[in-house]
C-alpha positions as CSV (number, residue, x, y, z in Angstrom):
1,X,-2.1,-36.4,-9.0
2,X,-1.7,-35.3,-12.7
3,X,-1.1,-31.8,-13.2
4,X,-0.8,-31.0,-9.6
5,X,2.1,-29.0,-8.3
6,X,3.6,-30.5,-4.7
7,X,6.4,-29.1,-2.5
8,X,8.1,-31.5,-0.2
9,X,10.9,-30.1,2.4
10,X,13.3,-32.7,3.7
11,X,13.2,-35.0,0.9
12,X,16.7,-35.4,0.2
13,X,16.4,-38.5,2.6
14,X,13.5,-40.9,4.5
15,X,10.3,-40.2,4.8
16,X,10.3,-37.1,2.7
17,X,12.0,-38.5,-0.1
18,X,10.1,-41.5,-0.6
19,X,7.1,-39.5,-0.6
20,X,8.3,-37.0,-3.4
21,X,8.9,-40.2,-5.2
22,X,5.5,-41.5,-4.7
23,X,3.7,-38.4,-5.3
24,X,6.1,-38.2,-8.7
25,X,4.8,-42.1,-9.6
26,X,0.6,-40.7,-9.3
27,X,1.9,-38.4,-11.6
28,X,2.5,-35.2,-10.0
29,X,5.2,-32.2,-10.3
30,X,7.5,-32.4,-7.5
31,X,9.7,-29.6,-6.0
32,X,11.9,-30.8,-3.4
33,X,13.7,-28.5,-1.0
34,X,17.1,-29.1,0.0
35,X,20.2,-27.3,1.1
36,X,23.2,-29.4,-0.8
37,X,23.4,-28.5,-4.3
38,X,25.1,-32.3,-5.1
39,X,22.6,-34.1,-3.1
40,X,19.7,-32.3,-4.6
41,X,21.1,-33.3,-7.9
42,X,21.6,-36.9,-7.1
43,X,17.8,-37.3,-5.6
44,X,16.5,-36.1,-8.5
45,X,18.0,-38.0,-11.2
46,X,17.0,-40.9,-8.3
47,X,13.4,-39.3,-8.1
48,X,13.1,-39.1,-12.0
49,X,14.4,-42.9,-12.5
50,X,12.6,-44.9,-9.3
51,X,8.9,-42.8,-10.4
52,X,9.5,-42.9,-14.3
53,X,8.3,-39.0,-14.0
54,X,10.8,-36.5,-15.1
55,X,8.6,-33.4,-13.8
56,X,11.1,-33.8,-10.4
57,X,12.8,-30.9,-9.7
58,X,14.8,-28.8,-6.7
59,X,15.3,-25.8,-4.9
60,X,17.9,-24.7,-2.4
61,X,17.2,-23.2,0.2
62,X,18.5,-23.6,3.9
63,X,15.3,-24.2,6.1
64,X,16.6,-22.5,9.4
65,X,17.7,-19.4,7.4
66,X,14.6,-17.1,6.7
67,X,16.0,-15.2,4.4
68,X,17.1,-18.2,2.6
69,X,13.4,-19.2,2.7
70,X,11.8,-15.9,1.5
71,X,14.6,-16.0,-1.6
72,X,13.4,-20.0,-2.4
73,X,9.8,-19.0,-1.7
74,X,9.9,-15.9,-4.6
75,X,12.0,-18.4,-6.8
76,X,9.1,-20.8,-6.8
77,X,6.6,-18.1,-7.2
78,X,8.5,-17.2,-10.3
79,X,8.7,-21.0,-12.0
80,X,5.3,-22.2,-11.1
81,X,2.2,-21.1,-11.5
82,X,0.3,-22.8,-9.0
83,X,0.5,-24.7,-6.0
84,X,-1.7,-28.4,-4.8
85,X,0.3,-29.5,-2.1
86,X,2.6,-28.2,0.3
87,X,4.1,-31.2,2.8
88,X,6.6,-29.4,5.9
89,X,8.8,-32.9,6.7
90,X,12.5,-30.9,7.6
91,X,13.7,-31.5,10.9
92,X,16.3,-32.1,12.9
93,X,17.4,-32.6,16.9
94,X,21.1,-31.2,17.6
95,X,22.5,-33.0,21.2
96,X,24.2,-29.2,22.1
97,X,21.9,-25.8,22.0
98,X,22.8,-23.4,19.0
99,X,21.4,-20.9,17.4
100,X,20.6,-20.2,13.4
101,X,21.6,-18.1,10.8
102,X,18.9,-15.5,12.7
103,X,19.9,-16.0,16.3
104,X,17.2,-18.5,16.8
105,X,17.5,-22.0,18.8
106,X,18.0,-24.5,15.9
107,X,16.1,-27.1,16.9
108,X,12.7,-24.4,17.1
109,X,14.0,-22.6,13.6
110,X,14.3,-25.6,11.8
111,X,11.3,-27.7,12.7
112,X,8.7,-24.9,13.8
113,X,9.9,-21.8,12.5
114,X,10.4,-23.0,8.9
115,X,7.2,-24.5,8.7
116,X,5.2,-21.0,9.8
117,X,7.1,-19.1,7.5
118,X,7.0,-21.0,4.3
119,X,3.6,-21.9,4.8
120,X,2.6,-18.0,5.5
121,X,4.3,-17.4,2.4
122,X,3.0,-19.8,0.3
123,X,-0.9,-19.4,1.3
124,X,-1.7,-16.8,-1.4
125,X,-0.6,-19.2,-3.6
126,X,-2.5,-22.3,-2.3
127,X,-5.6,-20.1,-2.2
128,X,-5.8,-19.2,-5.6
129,X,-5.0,-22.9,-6.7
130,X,-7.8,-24.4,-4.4
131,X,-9.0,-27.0,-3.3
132,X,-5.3,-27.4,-1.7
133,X,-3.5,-29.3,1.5
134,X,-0.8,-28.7,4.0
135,X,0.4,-31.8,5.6
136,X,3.0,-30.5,8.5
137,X,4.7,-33.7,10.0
138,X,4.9,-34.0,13.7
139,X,5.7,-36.6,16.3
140,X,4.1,-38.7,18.7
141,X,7.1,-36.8,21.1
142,X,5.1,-34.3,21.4
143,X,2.8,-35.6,24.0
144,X,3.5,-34.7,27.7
145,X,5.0,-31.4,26.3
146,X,4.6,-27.9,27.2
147,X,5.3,-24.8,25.9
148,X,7.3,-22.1,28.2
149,X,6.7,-18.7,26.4
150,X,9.1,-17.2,29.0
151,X,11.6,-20.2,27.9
152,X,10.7,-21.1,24.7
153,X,14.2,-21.2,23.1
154,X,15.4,-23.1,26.4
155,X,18.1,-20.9,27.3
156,X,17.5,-22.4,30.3
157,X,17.1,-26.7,30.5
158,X,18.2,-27.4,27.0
159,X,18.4,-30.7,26.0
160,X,17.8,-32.2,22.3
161,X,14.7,-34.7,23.2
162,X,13.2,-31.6,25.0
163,X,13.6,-29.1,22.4
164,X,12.8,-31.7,19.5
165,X,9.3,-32.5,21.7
166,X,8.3,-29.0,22.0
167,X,9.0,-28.6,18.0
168,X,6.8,-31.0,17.4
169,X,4.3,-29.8,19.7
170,X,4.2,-26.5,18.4
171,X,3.8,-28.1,14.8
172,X,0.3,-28.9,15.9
173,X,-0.9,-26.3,17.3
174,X,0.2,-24.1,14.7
175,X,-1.9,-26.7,12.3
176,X,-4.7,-26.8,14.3
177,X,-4.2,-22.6,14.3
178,X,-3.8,-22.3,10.7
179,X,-6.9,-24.0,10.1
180,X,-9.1,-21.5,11.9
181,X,-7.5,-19.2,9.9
182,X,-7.9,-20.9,6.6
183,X,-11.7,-21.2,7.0
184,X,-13.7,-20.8,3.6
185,X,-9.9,-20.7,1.8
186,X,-10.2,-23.8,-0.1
187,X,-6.9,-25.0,1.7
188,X,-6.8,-27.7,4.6
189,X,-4.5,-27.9,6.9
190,X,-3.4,-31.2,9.0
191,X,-0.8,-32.3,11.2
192,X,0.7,-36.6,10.8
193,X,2.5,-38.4,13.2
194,X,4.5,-41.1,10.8
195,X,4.9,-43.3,13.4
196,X,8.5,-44.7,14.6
197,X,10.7,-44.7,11.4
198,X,14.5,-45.9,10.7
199,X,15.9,-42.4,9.7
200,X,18.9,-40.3,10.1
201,X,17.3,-37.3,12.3
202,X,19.4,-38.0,15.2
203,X,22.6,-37.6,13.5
204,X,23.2,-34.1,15.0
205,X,22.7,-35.5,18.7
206,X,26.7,-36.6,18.8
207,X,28.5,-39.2,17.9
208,X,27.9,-41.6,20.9
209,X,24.2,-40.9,21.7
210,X,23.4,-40.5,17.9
211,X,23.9,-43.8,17.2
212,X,22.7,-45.3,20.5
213,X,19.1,-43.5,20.0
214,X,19.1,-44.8,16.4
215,X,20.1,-48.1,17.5
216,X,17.3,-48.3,20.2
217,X,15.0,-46.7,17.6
218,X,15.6,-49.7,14.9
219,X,14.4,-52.3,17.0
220,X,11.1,-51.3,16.9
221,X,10.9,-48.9,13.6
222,X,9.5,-48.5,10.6
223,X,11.4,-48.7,7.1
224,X,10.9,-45.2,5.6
225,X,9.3,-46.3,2.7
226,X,6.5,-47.6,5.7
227,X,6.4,-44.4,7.5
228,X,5.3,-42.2,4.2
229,X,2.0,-44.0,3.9
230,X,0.5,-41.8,6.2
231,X,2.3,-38.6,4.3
232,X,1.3,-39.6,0.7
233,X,-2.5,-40.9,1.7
234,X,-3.0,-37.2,3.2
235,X,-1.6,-35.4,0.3
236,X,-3.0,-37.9,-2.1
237,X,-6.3,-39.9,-1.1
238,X,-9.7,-38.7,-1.9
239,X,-10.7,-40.2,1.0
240,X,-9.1,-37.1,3.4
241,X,-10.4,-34.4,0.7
242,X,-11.8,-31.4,2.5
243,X,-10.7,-32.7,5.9
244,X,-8.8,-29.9,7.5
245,X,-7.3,-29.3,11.4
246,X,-7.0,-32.6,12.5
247,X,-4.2,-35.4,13.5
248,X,-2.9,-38.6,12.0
249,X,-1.4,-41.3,12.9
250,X,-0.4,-42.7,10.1
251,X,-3.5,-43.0,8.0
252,X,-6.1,-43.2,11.2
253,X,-7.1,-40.0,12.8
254,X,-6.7,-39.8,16.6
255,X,-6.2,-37.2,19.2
256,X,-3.0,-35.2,20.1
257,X,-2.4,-34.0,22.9
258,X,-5.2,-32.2,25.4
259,X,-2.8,-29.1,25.3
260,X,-2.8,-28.9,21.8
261,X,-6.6,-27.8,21.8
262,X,-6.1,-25.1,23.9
263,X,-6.9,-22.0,21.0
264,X,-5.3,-19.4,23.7
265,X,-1.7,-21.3,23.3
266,X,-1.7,-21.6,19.9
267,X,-2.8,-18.0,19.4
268,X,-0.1,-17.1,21.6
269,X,2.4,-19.3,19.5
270,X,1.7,-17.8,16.5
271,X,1.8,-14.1,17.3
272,X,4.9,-15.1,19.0
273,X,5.9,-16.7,15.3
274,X,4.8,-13.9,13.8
275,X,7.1,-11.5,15.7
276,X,10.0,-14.2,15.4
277,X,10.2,-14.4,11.5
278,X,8.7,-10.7,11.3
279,X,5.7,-11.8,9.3
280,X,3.6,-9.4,10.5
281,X,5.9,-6.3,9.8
């Protein structure tokens, strides 16, 4: 990974951060993403000590704010001159419904939102520094889901395991989307489901059934160090180089979903995306 240029969101913590620090350790540069100016601070210094690489570095921006986004987006634009790799890992699930910065349910601003817009943002960027990936992490939640496009913020039925499935449902077919789009761009696009991991995503679902889904989670989880594999190997390994519009799990490709084929759905989701975060204005 020497002289490649990788952006990782949600790498203040698990899976995201022990994949900037992996991707640091092959040799990379490595821009995390994070909203807390301290904890950015203290995970690089971390970063640059555990790799031996001092080319980490941060930028702030708050994920389910899209102007915050657009502001980090043209900062990056500005310091570097080229992009390799561009890995969405934010998320979150929140127990009560609530809305963003931009009147958007959080859980679908955050973990889908976010990951259109910066990406849509960024693609002149990765096209002109071809041959380039986007790894967008999903779930294996996502199966059994269904998007309601007359519901899709669940005004009506919220409840976090709900909204976080959907998220991650949409994160696929948005992949799977992006790479009919990206055809003859130089830039592959594919969607990983890490697998059950030991993290701190369910620390917005309250403080009694936080801790009980985390605690029912551990028994069976992965260490976060485990769950990465499957993140560095597809922004890494030779072995996944011009692959584009498909699903891991882990490092073995499988199938998602049957919904998540359907081209009309995920056509529909991203003109609805594109109307949401006024990308096509």
């Amino acid at each position: 990974m020497n002289g490649k240029i990788c952006m990782v969101t949600g790498a203040t913590s698990g899976i995201g951060k022990h994949t900037a620090q992996e991707l640091a350790r092959l040799g990379a540069t490595v821009i995390i993403i994070g909203r807390n100016p301290a904890k950015c601070d203290q995970t690089v210094s971390e970063l640059r000590t555990a790799s031996g690489n001092s080319q980490v570095h941060c930028l702030l921006a708050d994920l389910s704010s899209q102007a915050d986004i657009r502001r980090m987006t043209a900062e990056f634009k500005e310091q570097y001159p080229r992009l390799d790799v561009l890995i969405n890992n934010a998320g979150a699930a929140f127990l009560r419904r609530g809305l963003s910065v931009d009147g958007i349910e959080k859980t679908f601003a955050l973990n889908h939102l976010s990951y259109f817009l910066l990406t849509n943002l960024l693609l002149d960027t990765l096209a002109a520094s071809a041959p380039t990936r986007i790894v967008n992490v999903s779930s294996g939640n996502h199966f059994g889901k269904h998007l309601d496009f007359n519901n899709l913020q669940l005004k009506r039925g919220y409840g976090p395991l709900e909204a976080y499935g959907r998220s991650k449902l949409a994160n696929i077919l948005f992949t799977y989307e992006l790479d009919r789009r990206l055809q003859g761009r130089g830039v592959t696009a594919n969607a990983l489901n890490p697998g059950l991991v030991m993290t701190n995503i369910w620390r917005n679902v309250g403080p009694v059934i936080g801790p009980i889904i985390s605690w029912l989670v551990s028994k069976n989880a992965q260490t976060p160090e485990e769950g990465a594999q499957g993140l560095i190997y597809l922004a890494s390994s030779p072995e996944v180089e011009g692959q584009s519009g498909k699903y891991f799990r882990k490092t073995v490709e499988m199938k998602s979903d049957p919904v998540t084929y359907d081209e009309q759905i995920a056509k529909q989701l991203w003109e609805v995306s594109e109307a949401m975060t006024g990308l096509k204005a």
